[in-house]
C-alpha positions in Angstrom: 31.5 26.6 15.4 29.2 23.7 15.3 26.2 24.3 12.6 23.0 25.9 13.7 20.4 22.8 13.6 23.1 21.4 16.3 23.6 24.4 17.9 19.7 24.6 18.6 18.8 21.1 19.4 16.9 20.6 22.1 18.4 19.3 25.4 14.4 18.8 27.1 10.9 17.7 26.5 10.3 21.1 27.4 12.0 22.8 24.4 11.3 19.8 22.2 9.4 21.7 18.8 6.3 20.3 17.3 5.0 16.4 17.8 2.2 17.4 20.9 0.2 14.6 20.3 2.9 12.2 21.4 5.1 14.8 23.8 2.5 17.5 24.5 1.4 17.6 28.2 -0.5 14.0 29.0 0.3 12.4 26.1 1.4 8.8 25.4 5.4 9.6 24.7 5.7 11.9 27.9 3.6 9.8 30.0 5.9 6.7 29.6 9.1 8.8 29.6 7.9 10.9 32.9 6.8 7.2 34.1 10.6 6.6 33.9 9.6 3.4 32.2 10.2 3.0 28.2 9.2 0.1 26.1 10.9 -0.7 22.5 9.5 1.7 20.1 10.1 2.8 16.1 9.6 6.5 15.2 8.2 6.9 12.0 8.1 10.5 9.9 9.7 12.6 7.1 13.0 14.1 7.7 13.6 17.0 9.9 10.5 16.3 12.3 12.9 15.2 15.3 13.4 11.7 15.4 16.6 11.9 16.6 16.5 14.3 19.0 13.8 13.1 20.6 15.4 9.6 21.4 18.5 11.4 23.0 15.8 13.4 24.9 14.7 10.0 26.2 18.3 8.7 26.8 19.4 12.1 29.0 15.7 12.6 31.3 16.2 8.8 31.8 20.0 8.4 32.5 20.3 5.6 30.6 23.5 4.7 28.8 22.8 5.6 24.7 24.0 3.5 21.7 23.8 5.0 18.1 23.8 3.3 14.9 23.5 4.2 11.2 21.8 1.3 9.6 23.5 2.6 6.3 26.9 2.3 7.5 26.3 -0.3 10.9 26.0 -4.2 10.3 24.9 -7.1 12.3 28.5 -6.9 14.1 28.2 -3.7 15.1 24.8 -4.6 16.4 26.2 -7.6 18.5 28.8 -6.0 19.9 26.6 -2.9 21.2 24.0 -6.2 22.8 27.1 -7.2 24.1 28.3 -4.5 26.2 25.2 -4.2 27.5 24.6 -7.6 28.6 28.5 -7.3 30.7 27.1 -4.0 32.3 23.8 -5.7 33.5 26.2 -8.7 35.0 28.5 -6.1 36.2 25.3 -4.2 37.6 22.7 -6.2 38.4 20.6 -6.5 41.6 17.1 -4.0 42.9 20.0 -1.2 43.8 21.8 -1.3 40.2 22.6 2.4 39.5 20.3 3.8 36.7 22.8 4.1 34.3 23.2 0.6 34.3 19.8 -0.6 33.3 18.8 -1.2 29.7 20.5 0.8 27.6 18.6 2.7 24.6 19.8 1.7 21.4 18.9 4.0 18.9 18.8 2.9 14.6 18.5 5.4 12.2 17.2 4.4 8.8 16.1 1.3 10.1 14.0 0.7 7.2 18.0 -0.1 5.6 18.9 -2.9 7.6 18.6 -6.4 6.0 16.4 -9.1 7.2 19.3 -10.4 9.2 20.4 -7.2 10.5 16.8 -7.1 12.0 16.7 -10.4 13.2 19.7 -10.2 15.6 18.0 -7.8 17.8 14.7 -9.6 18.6 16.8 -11.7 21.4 17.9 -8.4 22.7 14.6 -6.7 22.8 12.7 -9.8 23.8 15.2 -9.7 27.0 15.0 -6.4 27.7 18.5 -6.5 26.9 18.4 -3.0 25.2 15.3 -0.8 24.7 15.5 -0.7 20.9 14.5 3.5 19.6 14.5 3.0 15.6 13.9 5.9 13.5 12.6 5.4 9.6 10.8 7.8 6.5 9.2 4.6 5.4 6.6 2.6 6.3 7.6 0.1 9.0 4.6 -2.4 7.7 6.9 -3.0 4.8 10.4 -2.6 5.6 10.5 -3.7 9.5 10.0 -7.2 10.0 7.0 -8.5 11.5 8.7 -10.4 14.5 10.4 -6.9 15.2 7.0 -5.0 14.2 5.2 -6.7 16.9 8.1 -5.9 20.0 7.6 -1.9 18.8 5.3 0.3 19.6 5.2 2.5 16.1 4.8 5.9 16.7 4.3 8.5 13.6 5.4 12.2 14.0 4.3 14.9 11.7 5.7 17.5 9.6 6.0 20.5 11.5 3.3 23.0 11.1 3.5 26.9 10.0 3.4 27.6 14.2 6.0 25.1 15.0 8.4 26.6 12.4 7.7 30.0 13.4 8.3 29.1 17.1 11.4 27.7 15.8 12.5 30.5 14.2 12.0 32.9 16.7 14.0 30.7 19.1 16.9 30.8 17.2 16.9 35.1 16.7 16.7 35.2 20.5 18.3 32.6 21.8 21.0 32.1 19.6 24.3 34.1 20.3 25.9 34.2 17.0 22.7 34.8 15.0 21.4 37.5 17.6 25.1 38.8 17.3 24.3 39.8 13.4 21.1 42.0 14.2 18.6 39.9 11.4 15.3 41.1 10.9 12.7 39.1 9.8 10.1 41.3 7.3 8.3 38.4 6.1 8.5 34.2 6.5 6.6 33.0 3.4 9.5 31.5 1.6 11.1 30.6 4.3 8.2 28.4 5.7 7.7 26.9 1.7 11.3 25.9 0.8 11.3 24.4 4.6 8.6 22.0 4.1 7.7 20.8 7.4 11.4 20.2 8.0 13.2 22.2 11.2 16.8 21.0 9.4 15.8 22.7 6.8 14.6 25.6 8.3 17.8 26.0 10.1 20.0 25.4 7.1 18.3 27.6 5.3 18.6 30.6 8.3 22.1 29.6 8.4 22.9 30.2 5.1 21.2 33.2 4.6 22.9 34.5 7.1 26.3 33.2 6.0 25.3 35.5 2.9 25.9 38.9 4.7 22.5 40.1 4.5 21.1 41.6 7.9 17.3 41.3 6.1 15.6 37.7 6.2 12.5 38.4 3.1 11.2 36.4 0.6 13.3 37.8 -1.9 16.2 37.2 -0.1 15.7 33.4 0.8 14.6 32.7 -2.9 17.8 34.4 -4.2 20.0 32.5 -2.3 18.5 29.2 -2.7 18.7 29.1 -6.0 22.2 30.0 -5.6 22.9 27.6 -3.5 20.3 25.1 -4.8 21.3 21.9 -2.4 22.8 24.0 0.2 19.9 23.2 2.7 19.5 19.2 1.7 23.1 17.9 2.3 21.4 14.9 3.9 19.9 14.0 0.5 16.3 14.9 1.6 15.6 16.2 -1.8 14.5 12.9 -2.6 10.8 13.8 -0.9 10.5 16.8 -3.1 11.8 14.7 -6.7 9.6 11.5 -5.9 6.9 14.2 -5.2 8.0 15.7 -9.1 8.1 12.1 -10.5 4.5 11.1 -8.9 3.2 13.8 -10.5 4.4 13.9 -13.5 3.1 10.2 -14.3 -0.2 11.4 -12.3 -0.2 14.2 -15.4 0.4 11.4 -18.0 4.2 13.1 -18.9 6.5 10.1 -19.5 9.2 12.7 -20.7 9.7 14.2 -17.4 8.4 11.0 -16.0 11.8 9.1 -16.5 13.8 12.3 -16.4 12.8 12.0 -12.6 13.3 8.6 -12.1 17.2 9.2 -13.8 17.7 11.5 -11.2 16.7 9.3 -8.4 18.7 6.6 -9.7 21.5 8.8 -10.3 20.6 9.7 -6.8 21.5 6.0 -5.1 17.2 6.1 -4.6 16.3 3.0 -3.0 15.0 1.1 -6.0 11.9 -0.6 -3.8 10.8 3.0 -2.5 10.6 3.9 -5.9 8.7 0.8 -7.0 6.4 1.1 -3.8 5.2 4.8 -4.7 4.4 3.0 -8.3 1.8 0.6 -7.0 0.4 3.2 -4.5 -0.1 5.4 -8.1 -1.5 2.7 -10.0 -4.1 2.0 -7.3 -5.0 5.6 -7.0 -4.4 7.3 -9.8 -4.9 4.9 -12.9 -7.6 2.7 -10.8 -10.5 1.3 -12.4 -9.4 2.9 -15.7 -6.9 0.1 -16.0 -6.7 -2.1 -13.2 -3.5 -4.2 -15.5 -2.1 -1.5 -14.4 -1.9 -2.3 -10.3 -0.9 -5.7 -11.4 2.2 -4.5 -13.7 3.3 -2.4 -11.0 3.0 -5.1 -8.5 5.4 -7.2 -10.4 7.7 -4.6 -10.8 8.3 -4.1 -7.3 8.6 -8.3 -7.0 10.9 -7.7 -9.6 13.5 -4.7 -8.7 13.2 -6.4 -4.8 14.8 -9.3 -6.0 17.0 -8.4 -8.6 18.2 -4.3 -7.2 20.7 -2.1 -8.9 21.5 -1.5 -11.9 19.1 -3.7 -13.7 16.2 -2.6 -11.7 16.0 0.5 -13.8 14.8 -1.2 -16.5 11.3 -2.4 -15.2 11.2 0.7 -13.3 11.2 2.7 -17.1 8.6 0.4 -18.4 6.2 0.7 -15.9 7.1 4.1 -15.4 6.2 4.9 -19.3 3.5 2.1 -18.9 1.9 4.2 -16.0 2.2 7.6 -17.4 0.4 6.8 -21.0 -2.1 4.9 -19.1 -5.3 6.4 -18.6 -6.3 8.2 -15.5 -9.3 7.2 -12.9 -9.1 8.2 -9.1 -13.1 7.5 -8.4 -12.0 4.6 -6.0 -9.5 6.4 -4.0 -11.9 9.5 -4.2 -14.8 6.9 -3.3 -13.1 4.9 -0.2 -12.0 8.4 1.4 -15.8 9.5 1.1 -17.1 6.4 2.6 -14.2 6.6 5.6 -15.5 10.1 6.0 -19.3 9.2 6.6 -18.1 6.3 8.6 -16.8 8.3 11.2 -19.5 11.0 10.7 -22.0 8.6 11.3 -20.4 6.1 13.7 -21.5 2.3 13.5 -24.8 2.5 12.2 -26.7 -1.3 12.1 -26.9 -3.9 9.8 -30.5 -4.0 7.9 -32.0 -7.4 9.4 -32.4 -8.7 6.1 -28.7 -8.5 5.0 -27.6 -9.9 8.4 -25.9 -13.4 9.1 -28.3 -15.8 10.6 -26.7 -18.9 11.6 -28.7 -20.1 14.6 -32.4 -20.4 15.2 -33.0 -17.3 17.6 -31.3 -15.2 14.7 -34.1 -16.3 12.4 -36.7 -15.9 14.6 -35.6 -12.1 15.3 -35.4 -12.0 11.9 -32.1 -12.0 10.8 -31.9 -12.8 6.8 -35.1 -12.6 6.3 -36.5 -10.7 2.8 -33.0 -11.3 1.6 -33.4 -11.7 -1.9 -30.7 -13.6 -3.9 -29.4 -11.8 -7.0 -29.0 -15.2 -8.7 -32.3 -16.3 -8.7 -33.4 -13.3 -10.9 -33.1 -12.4 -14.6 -29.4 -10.6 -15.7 -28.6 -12.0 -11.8 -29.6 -8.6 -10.4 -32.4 -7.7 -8.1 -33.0 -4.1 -6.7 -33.1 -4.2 -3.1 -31.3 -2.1 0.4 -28.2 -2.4 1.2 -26.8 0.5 3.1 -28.0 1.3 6.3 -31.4 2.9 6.7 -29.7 6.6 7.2 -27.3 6.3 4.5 -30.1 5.4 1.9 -29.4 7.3 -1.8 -25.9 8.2 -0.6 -23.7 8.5 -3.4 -19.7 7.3 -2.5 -18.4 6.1 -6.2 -19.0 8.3 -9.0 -18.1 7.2 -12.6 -17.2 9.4 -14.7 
């Protein structure tokens, strides 16, 4: 019997779970697959959200012949020789009345964010062409681990964890539409657990149902699930999607200035087979908004270390990842810029583009002066200590307060 998150894939947009702001009625996704006309695009999200699925969705409404790769197990052969069976079946099928089937194929990359630079580069003649309509699926950010000639033939689209609703649509699909698990009579008393060890993820959710119900039980409670995960502790991440929930461990345990359970972390996500530069790229984000002004050295260590473990990898990467993990954790802590930028983004869409004060405004020509642009500026330097008190937020934002020190 196949396992129940393939068991309960969905075949249609229509039963497609979660994502509405890309597949929901009149949005972007279903527009241009109901359009019947697809253009390149990367899917970017955490695990579970329906990445896949929804690129062999795609492939089946469209009728288009559907390539898969792994980028952790595919290389650029592989690659070439899927570009090349589909350029022999558009010379085999070409012309206005070429059967559907026969026009660009989908080619679908999952973990894109693992293929080398080289990897990536022998598709942009492909995608350029039209050869193949290119569907790649990452966790990580494309800005850093897509290439930029690739980035800019790909529309990027970023799906969400799914949502308390979602999951609980999800799981009532599966008690009534499901033969085997509607076969076992399970009732449902509560979904508390359920929803927290799944995280947003629907493979999780699933694997978790599954093995609960594997268990014998005919009751689906908190108790229940929490007993039998910690049973079965890795029992619902055999894909290795722990990883979210350690890196979220590790994060904050520098955040909480721990360096013991700091590198007890990182061991386990090199133990792990972690990607050394998604470990070093969560460092910089932390040093930036966690450590901050209290140390800005500290943005500039963890800079290096990611220079650092990209070039040089496994093993020897864990050493500058311990140092500016300890480093980071027994710095001190300041998060008034991040706190201060996310205040400032907030009014800026509260309060929409609100004018220039004429006297802090550009004035290079002769009609700007006479309007008055620049003038009353007065320049810092010409004063004592190089400071002069004077406007410069808008007239409605006066007094605001973004950056607090401490």
């Amino acid at each position: 019997m196949l396992p129940l998150a393939e068991r309960m894939r969905p075949k249609t947009l229509d039963e497609y779970i979660g994502q509405k702001h890309l597949v929901g009625k009149g949005a972007i996704l279903r527009q241009m697959i109901e359009s019947g006309n697809i253009a390149s695009f990367i899917l970017w999200g955490p695990p579970g959200v329906g990445k896949t699925t929804l690129a062999r969705i795609i492939a089946h409404q469209l009728q288009r012949p559907f390539y898969t790769l792994s980028a952790v197990t595919s290389g650029v052969k592989e690659v070439r020789d899927v570009i090349d069976k589909a350029k022999r079946n558009a010379s085999l099928n070409s012309g206005l009345f070429a059967p559907a089937d026969s026009r660009s194929p989908i080619l679908f990359i999952d973990e894109i964010h693992r293929f080398s630079k080289s990897q990536q580069d022998s598709l942009l003649g492909a995608v350029e062409e039209g050869t193949i309509t290119l569907v790649g699926a990452t966790t990580e950010n494309p800005s850093f681990e897509v290439i930029t000639p690739l980035l800019s033939r790909c529309q990027v689209y970023v799906l969400k964890s799914l949502d308390k609703s979602d999951l609980l649509e999800l799981l009532n699909r599966v008690l009534t539409q499901d033969a085997y698990i509607k076969s076992l009579g399970l009732q449902v008393k509560n979904t508390e657990a359920l929803l927290r060890y799944s995280g947003g993820d629907a493979r999780k959710l699933l694997n978790i149902i599954e093995l609960v119900s594997n268990s014998g039980v005919k009751v689906i409670d908190n108790e229940t699930v929490t007993k039998q995960l910690q049973q079965n502790p890795v029992a619902y991440d055999k894909d290795g999607e722990m990883h979210y929930d350690i890196i979220s461990a590790f994060i904050k345990s520098v955040r909480g200035s721990d360096p013991q359970a700091a590198i007890y972390w990182l061991a386990r996500m090199i133990e792990g087979g972690e990607d050394p530069k998604f470990i070093a790229r969560r460092l910089v984000i932390l040093a930036s908004e966690d450590i901050g002004l209290a140390n800005p050295n500290a943005m500039l260590l963890a800079n290096t270390c990611f220079d650092v473990v990209n070039k040089i990898g496994w093993p020897e990467g864990r050493i500058p990842l311990a140092e500016t993990t300890i480093y980071l954790a027994t710095c001190k802590k300041d998060n008034s810029a991040y706190l201060a930028i996310d205040e400032a983004l907030a009014k800026v869409k509260e309060t929409g583009n609100l004018p220039v004060p004429l006297h802090l405004r550009n004035a290079p020509t002769s009609l700007m002066k006479e309007l008055g642009y620049a003038d009353g500026y007065l320049y810092p330097h010409d004063y004592p200590g190089h400071w002069i008190a004077q406007q410069y937020l808008p007239d409605e934002l006066q007094g605001t307060v973004f950056w607090k020190k401490d």
